[in-house]
C-alpha positions as MATLAB code, in Angstrom:
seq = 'XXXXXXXXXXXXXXXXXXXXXXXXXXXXXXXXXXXXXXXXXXXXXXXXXXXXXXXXXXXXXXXXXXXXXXXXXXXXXXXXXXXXXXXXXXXXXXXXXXXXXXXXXXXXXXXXXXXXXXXXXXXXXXXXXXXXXXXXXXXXXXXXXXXXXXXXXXXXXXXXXXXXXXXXXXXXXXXXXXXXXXXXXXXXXXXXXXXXXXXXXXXXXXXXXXXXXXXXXXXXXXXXXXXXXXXXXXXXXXXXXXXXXXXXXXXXXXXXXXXXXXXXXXXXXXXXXXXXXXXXXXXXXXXXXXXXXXXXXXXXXXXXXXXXXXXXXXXXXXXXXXXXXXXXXXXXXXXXXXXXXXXXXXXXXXXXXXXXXXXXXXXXXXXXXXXXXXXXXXXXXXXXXXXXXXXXXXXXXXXXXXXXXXXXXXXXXXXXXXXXXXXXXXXXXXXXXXXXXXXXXXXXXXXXXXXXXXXXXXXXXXXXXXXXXXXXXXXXXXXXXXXXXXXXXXXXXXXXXXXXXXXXXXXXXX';
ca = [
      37.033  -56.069  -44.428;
      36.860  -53.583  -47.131;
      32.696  -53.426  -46.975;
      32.823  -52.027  -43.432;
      33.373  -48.505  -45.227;
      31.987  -46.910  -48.059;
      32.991  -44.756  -50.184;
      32.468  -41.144  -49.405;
      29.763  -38.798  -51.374;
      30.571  -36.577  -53.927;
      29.450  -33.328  -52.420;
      28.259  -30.438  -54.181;
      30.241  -27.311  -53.870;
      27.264  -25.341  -51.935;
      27.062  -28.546  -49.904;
      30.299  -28.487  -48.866;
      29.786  -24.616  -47.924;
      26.883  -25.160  -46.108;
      28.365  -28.368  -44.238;
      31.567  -26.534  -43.387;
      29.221  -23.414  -41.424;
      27.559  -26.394  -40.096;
      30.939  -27.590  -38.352;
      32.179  -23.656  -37.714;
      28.490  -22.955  -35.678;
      29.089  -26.480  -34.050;
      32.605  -25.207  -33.224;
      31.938  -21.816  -32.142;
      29.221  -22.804  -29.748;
      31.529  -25.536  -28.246;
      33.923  -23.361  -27.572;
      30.929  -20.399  -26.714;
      29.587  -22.819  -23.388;
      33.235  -23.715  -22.711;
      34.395  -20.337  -22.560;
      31.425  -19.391  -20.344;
      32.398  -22.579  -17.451;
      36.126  -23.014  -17.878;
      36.589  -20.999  -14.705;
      33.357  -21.617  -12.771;
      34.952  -23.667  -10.286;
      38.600  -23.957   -9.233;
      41.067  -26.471   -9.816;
      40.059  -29.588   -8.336;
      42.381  -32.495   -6.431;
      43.873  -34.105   -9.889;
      44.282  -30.672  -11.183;
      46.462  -29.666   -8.143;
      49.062  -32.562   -9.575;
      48.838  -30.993  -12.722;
      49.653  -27.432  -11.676;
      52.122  -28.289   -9.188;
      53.875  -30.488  -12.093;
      54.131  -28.009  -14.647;
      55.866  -25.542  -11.732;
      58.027  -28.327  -10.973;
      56.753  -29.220   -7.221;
      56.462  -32.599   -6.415;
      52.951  -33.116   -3.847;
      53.485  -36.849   -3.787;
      54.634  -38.400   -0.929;
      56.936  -40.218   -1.848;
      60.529  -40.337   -0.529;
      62.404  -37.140   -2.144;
      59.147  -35.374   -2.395;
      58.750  -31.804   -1.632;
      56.017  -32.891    0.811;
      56.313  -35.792    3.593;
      53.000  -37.786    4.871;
      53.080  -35.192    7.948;
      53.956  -31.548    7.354;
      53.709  -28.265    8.408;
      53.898  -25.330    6.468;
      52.407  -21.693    6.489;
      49.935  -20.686    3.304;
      52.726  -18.882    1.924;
      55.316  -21.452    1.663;
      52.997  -23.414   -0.592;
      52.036  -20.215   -2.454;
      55.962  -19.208   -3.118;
      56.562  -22.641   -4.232;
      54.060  -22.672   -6.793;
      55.122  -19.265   -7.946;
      58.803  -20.781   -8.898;
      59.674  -22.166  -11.828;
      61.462  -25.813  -11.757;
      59.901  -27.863  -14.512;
      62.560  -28.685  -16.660;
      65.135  -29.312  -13.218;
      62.949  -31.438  -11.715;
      61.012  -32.760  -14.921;
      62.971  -36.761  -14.400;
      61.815  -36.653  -10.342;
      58.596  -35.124  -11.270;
      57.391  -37.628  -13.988;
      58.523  -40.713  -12.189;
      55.837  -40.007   -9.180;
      52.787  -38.785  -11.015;
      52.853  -42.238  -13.132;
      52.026  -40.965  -16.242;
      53.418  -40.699  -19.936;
      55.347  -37.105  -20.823;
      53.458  -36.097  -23.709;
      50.787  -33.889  -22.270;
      53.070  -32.309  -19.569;
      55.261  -31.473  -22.335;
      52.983  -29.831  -24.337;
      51.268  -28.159  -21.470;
      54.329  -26.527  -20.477;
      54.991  -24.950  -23.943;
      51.308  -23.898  -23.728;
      51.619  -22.259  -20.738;
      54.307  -20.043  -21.842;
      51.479  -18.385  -23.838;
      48.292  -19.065  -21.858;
      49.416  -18.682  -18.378;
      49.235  -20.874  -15.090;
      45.864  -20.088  -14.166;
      42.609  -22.194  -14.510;
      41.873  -20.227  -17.531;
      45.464  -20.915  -18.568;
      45.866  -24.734  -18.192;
      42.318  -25.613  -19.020;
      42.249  -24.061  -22.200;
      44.858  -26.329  -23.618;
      42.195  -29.204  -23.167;
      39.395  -27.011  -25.061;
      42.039  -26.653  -27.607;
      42.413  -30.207  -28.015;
      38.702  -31.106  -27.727;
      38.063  -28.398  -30.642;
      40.714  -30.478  -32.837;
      38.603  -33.537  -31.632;
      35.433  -31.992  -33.207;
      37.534  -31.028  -36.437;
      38.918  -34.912  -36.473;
      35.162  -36.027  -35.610;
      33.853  -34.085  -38.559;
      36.390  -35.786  -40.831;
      35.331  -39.214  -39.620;
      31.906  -38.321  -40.750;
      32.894  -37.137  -43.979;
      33.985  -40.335  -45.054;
      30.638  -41.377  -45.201;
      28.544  -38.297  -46.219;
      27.716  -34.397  -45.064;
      25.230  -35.110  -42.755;
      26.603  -37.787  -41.131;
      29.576  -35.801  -40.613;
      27.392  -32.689  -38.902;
      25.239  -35.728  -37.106;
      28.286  -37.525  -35.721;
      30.247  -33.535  -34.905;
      27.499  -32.531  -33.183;
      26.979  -35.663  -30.829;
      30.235  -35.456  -30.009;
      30.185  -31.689  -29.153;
      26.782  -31.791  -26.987;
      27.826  -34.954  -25.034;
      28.275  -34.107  -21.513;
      31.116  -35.892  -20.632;
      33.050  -34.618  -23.572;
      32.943  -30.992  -22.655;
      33.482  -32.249  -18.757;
      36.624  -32.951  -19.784;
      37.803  -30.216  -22.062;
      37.348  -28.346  -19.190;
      39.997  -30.192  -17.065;
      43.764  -29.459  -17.101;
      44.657  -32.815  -17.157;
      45.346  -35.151  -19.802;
      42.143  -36.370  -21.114;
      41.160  -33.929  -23.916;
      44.148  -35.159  -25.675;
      43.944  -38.494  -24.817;
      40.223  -38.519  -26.906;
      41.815  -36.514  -29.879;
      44.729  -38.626  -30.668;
      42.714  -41.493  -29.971;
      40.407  -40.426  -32.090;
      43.248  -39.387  -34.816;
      43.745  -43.302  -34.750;
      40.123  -43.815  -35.504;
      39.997  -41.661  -38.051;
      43.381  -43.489  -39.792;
      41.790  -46.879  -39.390;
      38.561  -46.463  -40.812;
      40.657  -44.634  -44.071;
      42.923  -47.499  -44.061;
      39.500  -50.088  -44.143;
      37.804  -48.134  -47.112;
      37.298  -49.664  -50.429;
      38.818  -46.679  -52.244;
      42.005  -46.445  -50.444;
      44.535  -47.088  -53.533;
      47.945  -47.319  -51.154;
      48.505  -47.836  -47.182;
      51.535  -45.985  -47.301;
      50.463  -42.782  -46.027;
      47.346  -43.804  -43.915;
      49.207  -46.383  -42.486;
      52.021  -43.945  -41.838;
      49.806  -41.332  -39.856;
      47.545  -44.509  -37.984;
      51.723  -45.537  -36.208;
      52.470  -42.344  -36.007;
      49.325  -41.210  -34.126;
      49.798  -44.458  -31.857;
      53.028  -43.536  -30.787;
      51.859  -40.022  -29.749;
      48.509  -42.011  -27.819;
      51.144  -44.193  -26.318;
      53.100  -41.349  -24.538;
      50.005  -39.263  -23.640;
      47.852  -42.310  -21.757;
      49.092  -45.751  -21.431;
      45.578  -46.847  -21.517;
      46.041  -46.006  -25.086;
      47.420  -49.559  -25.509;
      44.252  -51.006  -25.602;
      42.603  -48.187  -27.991;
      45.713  -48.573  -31.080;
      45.439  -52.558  -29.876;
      42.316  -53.260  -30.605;
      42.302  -51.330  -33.830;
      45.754  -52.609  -34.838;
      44.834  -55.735  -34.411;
      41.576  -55.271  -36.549;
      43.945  -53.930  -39.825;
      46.263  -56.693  -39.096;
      44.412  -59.592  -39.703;
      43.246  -58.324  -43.240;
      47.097  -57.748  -43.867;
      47.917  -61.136  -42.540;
      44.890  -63.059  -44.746;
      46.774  -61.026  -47.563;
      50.148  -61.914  -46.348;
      51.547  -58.413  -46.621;
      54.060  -58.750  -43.792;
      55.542  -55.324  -44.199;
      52.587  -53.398  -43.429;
      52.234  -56.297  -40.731;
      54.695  -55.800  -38.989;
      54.758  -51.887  -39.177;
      51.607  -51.822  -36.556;
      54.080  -52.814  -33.771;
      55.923  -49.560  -34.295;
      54.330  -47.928  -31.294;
      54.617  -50.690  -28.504;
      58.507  -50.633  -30.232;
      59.321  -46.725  -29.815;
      57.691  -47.548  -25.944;
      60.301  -49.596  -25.232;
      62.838  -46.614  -24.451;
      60.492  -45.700  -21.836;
      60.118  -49.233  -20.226;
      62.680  -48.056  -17.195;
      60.614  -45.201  -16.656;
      57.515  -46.777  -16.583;
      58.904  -49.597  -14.091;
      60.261  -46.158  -11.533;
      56.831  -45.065  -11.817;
      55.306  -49.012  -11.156;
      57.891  -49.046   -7.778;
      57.204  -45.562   -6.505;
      53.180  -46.036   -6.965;
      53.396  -49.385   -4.769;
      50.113  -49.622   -3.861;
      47.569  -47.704   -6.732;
      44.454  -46.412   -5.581;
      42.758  -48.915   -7.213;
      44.267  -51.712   -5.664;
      42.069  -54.892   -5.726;
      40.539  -56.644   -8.362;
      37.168  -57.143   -8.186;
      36.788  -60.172  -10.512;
      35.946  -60.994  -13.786;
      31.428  -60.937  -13.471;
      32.085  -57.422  -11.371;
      34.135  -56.514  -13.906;
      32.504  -56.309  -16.653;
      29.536  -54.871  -15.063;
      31.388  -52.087  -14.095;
      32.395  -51.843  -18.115;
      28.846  -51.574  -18.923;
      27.813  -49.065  -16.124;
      30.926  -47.015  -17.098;
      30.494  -47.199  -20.785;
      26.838  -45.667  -20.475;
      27.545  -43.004  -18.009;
      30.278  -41.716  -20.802;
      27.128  -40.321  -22.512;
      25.228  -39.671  -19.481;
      26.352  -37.236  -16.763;
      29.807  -37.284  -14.513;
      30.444  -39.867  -12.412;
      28.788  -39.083   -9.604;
      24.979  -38.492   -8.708;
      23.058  -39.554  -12.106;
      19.473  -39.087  -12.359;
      17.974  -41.907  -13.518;
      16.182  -40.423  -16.493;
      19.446  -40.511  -18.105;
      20.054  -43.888  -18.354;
      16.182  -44.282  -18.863;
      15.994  -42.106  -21.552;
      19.630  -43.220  -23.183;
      18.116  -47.134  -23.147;
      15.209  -46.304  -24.840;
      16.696  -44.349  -27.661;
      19.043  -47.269  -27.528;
      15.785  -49.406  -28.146;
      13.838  -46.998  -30.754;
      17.264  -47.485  -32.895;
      17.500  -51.043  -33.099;
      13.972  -51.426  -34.108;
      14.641  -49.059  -36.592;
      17.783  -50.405  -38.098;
      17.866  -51.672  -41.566;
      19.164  -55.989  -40.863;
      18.857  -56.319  -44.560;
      21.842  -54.174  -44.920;
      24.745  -56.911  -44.752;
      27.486  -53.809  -44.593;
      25.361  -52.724  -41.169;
      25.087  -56.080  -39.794;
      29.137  -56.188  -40.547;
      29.760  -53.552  -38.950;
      27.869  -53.840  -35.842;
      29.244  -57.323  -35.111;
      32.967  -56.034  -35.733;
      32.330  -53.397  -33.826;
      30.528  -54.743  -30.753;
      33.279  -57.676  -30.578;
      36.266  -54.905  -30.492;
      33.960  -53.279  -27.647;
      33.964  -56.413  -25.951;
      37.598  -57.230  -26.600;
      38.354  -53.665  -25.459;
      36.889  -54.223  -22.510;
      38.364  -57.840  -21.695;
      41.669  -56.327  -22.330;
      41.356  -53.986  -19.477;
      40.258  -56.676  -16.792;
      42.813  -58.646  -18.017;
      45.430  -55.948  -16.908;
      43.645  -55.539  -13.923;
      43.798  -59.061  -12.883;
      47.473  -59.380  -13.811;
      47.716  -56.205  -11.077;
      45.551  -56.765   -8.993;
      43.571  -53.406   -9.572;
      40.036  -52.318  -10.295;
      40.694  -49.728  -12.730;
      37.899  -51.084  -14.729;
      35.663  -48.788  -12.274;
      37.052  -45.829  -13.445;
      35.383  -44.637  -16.610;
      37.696  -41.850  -17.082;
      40.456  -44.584  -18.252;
      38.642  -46.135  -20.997;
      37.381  -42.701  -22.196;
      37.942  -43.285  -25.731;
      35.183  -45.752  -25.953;
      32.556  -42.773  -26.030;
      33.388  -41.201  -29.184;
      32.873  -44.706  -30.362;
      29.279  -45.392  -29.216;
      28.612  -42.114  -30.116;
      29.797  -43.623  -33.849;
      27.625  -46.556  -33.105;
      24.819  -44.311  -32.533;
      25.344  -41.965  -35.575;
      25.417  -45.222  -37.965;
      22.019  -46.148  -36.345;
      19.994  -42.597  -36.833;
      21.727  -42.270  -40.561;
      20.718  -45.666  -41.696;
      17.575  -46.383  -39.781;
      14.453  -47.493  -41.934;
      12.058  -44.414  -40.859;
      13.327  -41.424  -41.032;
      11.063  -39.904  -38.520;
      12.364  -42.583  -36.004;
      15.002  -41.474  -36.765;
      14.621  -37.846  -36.536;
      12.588  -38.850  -33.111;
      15.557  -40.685  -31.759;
      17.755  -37.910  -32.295;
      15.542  -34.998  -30.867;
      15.734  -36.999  -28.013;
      19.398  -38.110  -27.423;
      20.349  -33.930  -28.284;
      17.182  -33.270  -25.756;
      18.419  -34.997  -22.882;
      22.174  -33.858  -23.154;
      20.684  -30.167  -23.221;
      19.246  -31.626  -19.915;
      22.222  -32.412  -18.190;
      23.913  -29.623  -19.214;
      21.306  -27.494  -17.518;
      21.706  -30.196  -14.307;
      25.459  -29.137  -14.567;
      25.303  -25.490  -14.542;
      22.550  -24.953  -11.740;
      23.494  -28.010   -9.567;
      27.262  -28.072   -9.964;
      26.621  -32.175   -9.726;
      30.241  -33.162  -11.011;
      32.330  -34.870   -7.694;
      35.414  -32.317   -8.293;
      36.428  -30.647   -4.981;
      35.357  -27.077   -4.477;
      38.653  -25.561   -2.940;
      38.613  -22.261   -4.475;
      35.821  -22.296   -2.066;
      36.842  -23.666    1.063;
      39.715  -21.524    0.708;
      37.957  -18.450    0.828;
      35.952  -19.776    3.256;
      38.920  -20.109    5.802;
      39.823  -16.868    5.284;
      36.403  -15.481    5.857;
      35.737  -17.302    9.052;
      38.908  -18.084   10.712;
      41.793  -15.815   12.017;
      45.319  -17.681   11.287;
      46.566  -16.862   15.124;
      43.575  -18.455   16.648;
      43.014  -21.925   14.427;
      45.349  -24.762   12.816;
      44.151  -26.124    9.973;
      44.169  -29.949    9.494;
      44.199  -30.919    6.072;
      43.898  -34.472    4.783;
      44.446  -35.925    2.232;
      47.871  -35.018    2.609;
      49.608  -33.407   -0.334;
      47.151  -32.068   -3.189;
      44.354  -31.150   -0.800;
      47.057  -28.874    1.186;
      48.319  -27.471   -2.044;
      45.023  -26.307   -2.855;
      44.075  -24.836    0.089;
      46.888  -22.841    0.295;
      46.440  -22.017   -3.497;
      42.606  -20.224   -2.990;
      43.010  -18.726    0.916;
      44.101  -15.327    1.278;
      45.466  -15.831    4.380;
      48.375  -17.183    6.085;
      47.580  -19.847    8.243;
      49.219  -22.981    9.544;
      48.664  -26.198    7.335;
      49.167  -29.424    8.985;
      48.806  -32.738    6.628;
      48.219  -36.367    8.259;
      46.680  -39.169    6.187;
      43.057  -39.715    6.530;
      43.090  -42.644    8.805;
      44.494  -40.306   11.537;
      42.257  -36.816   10.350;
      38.983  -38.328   12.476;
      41.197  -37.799   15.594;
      41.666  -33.574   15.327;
      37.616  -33.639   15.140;
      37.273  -32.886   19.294;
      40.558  -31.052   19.564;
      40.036  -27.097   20.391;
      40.923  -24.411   17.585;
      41.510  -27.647   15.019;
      39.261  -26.825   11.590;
      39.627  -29.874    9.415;
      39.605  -29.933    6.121;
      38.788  -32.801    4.270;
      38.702  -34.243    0.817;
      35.838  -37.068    0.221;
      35.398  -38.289   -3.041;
      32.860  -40.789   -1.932;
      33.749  -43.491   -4.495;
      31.362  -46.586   -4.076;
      34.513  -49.156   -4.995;
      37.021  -47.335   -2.702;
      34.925  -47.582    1.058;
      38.343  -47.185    3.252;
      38.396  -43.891    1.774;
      36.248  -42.517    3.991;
      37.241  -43.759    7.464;
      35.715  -40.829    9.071;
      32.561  -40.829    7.299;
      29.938  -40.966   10.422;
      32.133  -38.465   12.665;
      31.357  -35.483   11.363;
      27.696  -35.058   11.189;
      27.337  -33.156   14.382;
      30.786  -31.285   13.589;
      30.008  -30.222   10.473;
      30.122  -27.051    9.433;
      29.811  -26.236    5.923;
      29.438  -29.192    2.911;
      31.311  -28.491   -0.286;
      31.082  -30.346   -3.475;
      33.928  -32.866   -2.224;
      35.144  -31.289    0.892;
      33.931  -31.414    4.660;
      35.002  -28.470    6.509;
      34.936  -29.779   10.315;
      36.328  -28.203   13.676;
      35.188  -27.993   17.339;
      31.750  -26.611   17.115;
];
């Protein structure tokens, strides 16, 4: 196991200088284009959980939720609530209905009490994160040598989906940096030079636990990888060390009643269904390329053009005489695949599709973008591999440029319906129909500047307010290909419609 990692280089002292202004211009530039976006669109519909969480309002609609299925409330009610401050008082309510571990809302909060509340505010604690990512990336890298550390940095930094979401206030940025903190512990732990486990072993639990509590899809990142470092420990029958990579799943086990609240209040998930085991695992492949391609929603097909040939142009150029690469690869595309069985396995036991959701399994592109790095630094040709890289760098400048002049991504554009509203409508002469029920309402009310009436229904009833007089509906479509009953109302607005946001119909009588 020890001959998956080498030893690292013995740098020169001007080429650790000129590698470390290598990672600071790599940093700086990051956090340069993420400065310049990180509030050039509002807070879309996950978002809206996350603000109203860290304030302490519950939009979930469940029972002993601030918000029922049907409500109605003026702009200001919703505006005053999210001006309060319950977080801590409601923190055991709160947790229980969004379904997910405390880790991140934790350390949000604390953040905020610096940064503010605003997009600016609650965003920049991801960007924060993803800059540690880079600094953990770079690490990774040196364990090899200096340019593979700037190589495998700067993939990581120029990937679109990677700055996507370090520009999100929700949990995802640190998701990828402790997950990648567990990376970075394994692949010390598997080099031939490491004299004692204590200490990496020590940081590789301790960085599970904190995955553990951030994503619970973190299971199957510290799994796999656990069970990797295990099986050398139990071929060397060193059953201390063995048994220390259960630690995490352990110090879970406090959190096992919480986690079974949060199972019975989200009753049905909205990715109900499995889809089967062939569907699947197509849908692991799809989603595993479009983490290096664009978001999730209107690809161009260049991308995945261009991404399969580089894919191509590297294996053609990779050295199979190398038995340490041909190691490598085959551990590392079996704990892919394992990875990804793992996932439908859950997802049959549940009877969801959360396979389909890239987002999840997230993790898995700082990984390929590993995969890839090994490729270009080892290749036979240099100029291949010079070639393969122009291009791969080439077509994420590409998307990036998509991004910024299309606004592609599928996030809901509510800072601009709101001010649309207020613009166009006078509160005394229309009601406002919002669906779905609680975070689309929330943000709404967040972004218009006036007061008007909100009234929330579910979506399978929003298609009957279309005809009514003085009714403007507002409605949320996310347009997911695996979730069709999402959009029950799909074919009744083209002749109401009046204005198309990214995400949002905005419908009424006209």
């Amino acid at each position: 196991m020890k001959d998956l990692i080498p030893a690292p280089d013995l740098s020169t002292r001007n080429g650790r200088l000129a590698t470390r202004v290598g990672l600071f211009s790599l940093i700086a530039l990051f956090i340069l284009v993420a400065g310049y976006q990180v509030n050039r669109q509002g807070f879309w519909h996950d978002e809206m959980y996350t603000l109203s969480f860290i304030r302490g309002f519950d939009i979930y609609l469940f029972s002993g939720s601030d918000l029922q299925e049907t409500s109605l409330h003026p702009v200001q009610w919703y505006q005053q609530y999210l001006h309060q401050d319950l977080y801590w008082q409601k923190f055991w309510r709160n947790i229980v209905h969004e379904g997910h571990p405390p880790l991140y809302y934790l350390l949000l909060k604390l953040w905020t009490y610096v940064a503010g509340y605003d997009e600016t505010g609650l965003r920049s604690f991801s960007i924060a994160a993803s800059v540690l990512s880079l600094v953990v990336a770079f690490n990774i890298g040196a364990l090899f040598n200096r340019r593979f550390a700037l190589l495998y940095t700067g993939l990581l930094a120029c990937c679109p989906l990677f700055l996507f979401y370090a520009l999100e206030a929700r949990m995802y940025a640190l998701y990828v940096l402790l997950a990648l903190g567990c990376f970075y512990w394994f692949l010390v732990l598997l080099r031939p030079t490491t004299t004692s486990n204590v200490k990496p072993l020590f940081w590789f639990v301790i960085t599970g636990i904190l995955l553990l509590y951030t994503h619970y899809y973190g299971v199957f990142v510290y799994g796999v990888l656990a069970l990797t470092i295990g099986i050398g420990f139990f071929r060397q029958q060193r059953w201390l060390p063995f048994i220390s990579l259960g630690l995490p799943v352990l110090t879970l086990l406090p959190w096992v009643p919480i986690i079974q609240q949060q199972t019975a209040a989200h009753k049905v998930h909205w990715t109900n269904g499995y889809l089967g085991f062939a569907p699947s695992l197509q849908q692991f492949v799809k989603g595993s390329t479009e983490l290096l391609t664009a978001p999730f929603q209107e690809q161009s097909a260049y991308e995945f053009y261009v991404l399969y040939g580089v894919a191509v142009l590297l294996v053609v150029n990779m050295r199979l005489t190398k038995r340490r690469l041909r190691t490598s690869l085959l551990w590392g595309g079996a704990a892919i695949l394992l990875y990804g069985i793992g996932i439908i396995v859950f997802d049959k036991a549940l009877n969801h599709h959360t396979i389909a959701v890239p987002r999840y399994y997230l993790p898995l592109q700082f990984v390929l973008l590993f995969a890839i790095a090994v490729l270009i630094d080892t290749g036979r040709s240099k100029w291949l591999s010079w070639l393969a890289t122009i291009v791969l760098f080439g077509m994420f400048a590409k998307i990036q440029v998509d991004l910024l002049t299309t606004m592609r991504e599928a996030k809901q554009m509510y800072r601009q319906v709101g001010g649309y509203l207020s613009q166009q409508y006078d509160p005394a002469q229309a009601e406002v129909v919002v669906s779905p029920n609680g975070p689309s309402a929330v943000a709404v009310a967040y972004y218009a500047s006036k007061n008007f009436v909100l009234h929330t229904m579910p979506a399978t009833q929003v298609c009957e307010q279309y005809t009514k007089p003085r009714v403007v509906v507002v409605e949320q479509r996310l347009g997911l290909a695996s979730e069709p009953w999402m959009l029950p109302c799909k074919n009744a607005t083209q002749d109401g419609r009046i204005v198309r946001f990214v995400g949002v119909d905005v419908v009424n009588e006209k």
